[in-house]
One Martini backbone bead per residue (centre of mass of N, CA, C, O) as a GRO file, in nm:
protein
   70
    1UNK     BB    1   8.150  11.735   9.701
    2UNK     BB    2   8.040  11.562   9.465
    3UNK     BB    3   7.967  11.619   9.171
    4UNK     BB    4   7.851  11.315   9.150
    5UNK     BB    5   7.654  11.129   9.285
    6UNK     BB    6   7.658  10.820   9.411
    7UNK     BB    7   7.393  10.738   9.319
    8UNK     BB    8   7.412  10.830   9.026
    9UNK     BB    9   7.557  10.611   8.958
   10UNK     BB   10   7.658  10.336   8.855
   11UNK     BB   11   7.677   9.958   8.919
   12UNK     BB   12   7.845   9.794   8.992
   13UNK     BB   13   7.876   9.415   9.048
   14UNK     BB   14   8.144   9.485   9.214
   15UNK     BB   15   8.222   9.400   9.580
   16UNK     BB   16   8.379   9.524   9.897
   17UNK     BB   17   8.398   9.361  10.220
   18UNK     BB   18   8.456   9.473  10.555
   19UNK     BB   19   8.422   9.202  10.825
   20UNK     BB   20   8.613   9.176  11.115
   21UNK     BB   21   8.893   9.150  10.900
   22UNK     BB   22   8.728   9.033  10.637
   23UNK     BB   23   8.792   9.007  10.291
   24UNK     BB   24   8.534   9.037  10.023
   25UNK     BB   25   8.475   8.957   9.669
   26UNK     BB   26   8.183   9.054   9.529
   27UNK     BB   27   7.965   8.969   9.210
   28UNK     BB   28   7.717   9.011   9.389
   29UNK     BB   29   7.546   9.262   9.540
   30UNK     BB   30   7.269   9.063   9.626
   31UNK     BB   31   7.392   8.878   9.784
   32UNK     BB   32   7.548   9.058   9.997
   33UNK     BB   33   7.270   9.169  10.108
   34UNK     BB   34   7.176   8.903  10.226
   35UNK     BB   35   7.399   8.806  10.386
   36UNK     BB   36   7.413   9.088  10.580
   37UNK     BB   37   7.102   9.057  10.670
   38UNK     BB   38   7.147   8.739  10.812
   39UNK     BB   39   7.312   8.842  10.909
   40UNK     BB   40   7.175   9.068  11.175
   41UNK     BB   41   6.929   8.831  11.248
   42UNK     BB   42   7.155   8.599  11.380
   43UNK     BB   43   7.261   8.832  11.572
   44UNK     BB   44   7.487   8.994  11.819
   45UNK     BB   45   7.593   9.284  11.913
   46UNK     BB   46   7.879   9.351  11.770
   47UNK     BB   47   7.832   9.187  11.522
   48UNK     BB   48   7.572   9.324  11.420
   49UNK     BB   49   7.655   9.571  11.394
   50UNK     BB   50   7.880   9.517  11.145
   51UNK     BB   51   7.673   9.431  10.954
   52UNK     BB   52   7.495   9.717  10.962
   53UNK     BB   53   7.687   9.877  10.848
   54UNK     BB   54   7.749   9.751  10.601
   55UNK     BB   55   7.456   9.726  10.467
   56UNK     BB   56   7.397  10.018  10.455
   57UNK     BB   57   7.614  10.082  10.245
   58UNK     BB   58   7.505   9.872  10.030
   59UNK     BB   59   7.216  10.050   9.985
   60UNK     BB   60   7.391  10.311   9.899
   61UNK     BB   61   7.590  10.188   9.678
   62UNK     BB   62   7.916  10.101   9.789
   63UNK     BB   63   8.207   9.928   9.648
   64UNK     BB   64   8.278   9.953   9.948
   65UNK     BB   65   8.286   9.804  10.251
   66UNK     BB   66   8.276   9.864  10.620
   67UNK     BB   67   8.326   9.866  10.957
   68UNK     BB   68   8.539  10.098  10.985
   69UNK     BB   69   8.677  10.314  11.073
   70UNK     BB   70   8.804  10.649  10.897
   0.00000   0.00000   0.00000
């Protein structure tokens, strides 16, 4: 567990995210979950599943996020 909850950190403005293996660093948080929250609702299948992975790190405020098992 981490000393200090990752929620209650601030966010930085600059986020990195990995989708379908395409990696993009994000300046603005707020674009950042537009984008894939537009690609969620306008596709299907597996990529909607990655861009709905990416989308809920998003949410959760971490500032790289990835579709990726780890």
């Amino acid at each position: 567990m981490l000393h200090y909850p990752e929620l209650a950190m601030p966010r930085s403005r600059t986020v990195t995210t990995v989708c379908n293996g395409r990696r993009e660093v994000w300046n603005d948080y707020e674009e950042a979950k537009a984008c894939f929250l537009e690609m969620m609702m306008t596709t299907d299948g597996e990529e909607r599943d990655r861009a709905e992975c990416v989308f809920i790190q998003l949410i959760h405020g971490l500032s790289e996020c990835s579709d990726e098992d780890e």
